[in-house]
C-alpha positions in Angstrom: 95.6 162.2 61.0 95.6 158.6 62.9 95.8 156.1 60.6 93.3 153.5 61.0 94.2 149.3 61.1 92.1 146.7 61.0 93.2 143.5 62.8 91.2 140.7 61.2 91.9 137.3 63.3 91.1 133.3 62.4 91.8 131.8 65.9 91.1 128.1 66.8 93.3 127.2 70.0 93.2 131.5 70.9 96.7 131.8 69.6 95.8 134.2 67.1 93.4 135.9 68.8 96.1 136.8 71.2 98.5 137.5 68.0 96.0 140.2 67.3 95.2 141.1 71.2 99.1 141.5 71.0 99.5 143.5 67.8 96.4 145.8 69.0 98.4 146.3 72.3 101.8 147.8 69.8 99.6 150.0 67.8 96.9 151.2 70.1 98.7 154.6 71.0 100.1 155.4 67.2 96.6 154.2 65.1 93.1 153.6 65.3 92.7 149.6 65.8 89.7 147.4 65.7 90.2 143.5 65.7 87.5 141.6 64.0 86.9 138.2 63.6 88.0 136.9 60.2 84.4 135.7 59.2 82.6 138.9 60.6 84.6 140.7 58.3 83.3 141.8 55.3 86.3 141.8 52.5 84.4 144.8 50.1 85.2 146.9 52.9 88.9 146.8 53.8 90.1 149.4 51.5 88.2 151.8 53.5 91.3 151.2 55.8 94.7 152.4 56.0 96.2 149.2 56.9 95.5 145.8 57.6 97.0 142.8 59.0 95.4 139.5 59.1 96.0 136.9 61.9 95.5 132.8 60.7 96.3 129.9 61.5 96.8 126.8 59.2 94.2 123.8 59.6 95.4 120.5 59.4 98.1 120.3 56.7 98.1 123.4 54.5 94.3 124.2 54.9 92.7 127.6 55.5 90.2 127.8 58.0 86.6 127.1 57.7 86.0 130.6 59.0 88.3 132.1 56.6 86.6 130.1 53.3 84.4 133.4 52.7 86.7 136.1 53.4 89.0 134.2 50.9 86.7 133.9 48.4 85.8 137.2 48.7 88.9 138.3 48.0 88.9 137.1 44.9 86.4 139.9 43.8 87.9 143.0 45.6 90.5 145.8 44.3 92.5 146.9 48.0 93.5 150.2 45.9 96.5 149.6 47.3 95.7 149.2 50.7 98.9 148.2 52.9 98.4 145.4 54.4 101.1 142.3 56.4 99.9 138.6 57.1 101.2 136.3 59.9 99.7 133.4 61.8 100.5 130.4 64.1 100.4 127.3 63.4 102.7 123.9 63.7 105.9 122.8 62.4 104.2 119.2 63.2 102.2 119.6 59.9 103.6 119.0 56.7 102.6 122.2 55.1 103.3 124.7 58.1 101.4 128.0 57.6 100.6 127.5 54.5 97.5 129.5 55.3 99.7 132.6 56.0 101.1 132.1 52.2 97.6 131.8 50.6 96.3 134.9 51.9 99.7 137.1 51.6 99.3 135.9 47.8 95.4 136.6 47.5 95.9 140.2 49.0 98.6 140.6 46.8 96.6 139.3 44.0 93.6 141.6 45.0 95.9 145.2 44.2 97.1 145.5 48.0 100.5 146.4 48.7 102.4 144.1 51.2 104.0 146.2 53.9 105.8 143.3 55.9 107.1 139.8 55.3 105.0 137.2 56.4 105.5 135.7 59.9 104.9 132.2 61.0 104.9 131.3 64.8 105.1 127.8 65.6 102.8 127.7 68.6 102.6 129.3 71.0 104.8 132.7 70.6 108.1 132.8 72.2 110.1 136.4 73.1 111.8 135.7 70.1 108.4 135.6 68.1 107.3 138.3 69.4 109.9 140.7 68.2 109.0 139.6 65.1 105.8 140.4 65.5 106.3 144.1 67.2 108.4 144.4 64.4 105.7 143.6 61.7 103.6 146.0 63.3 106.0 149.0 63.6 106.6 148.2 59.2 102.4 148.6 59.0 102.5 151.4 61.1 105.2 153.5 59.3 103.8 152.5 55.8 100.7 154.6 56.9 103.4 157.9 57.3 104.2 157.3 54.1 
């Protein structure tokens, strides 16, 4: 059966949404992919998925973004039933707190019973080749945790 992943996405500068434009691109011949827009998503509804990875980027120093405030909170009231899931995001080593976003929501999905597939990736900017294999590499651990 083809696993199904959700690519959920808070873009400001269209970083991100290209993170997730990028990660759909990897995993678009192995699994099912949609990419949704972090605050079109509706949180109750994730563990209906085999995976998902979340795309954010940071606001200002350490904030999560206005978009992403009811997703997050939302959070706090879901069970993932173990749903696999891997969180990355770009942002800027400019800012004191850089991607501290990525950390609040790797520790929220933690915290709501899903089980973390990847280590976190932060991107300064705009992704470099280097990035990217990162990133490839994130999604190949989501993919293979849905063989499991």
């Amino acid at each position: 059966m083809t696993p199904s992943i959700q690519i959920i996405f808070a873009s400001q500068s269209g970083r991100n949404r290209a993170i997730a434009g990028h990660l759909q691109a990897q995993l678009a011949s192995k699994a099912q992919t949609v990419i949704t827009e972090i605050s079109q998503v509706n949180a109750f509804d994730l563990a209906a998925n085999d995976a998902i990875i979340v795309v954010s980027y940071t606001f200002h120093d350490g904030e999560l973004p206005d978009e992403a405030q009811d997703f997050f909170a939302d959070l706090k009231e879901v069970d993932l039933a173990r749903t696999k899931f891997a969180v990355l995001g770009s942002s800027s080593k400019k800012h004191i707190h850089f991607g501290r976003a990525v950390d609040y929501l790797t520790i929220q999905l933690n915290s709501s019973n899903g089980e973390q597939v990847a280590d976190s990736v932060k991107i300064d900017q705009d992704p470099d080749d280097a990035d990217l294999a990162r990133v490839d590499a994130l999604a190949a651990q989501v993919f293979n945790s849905t063989l499991a």
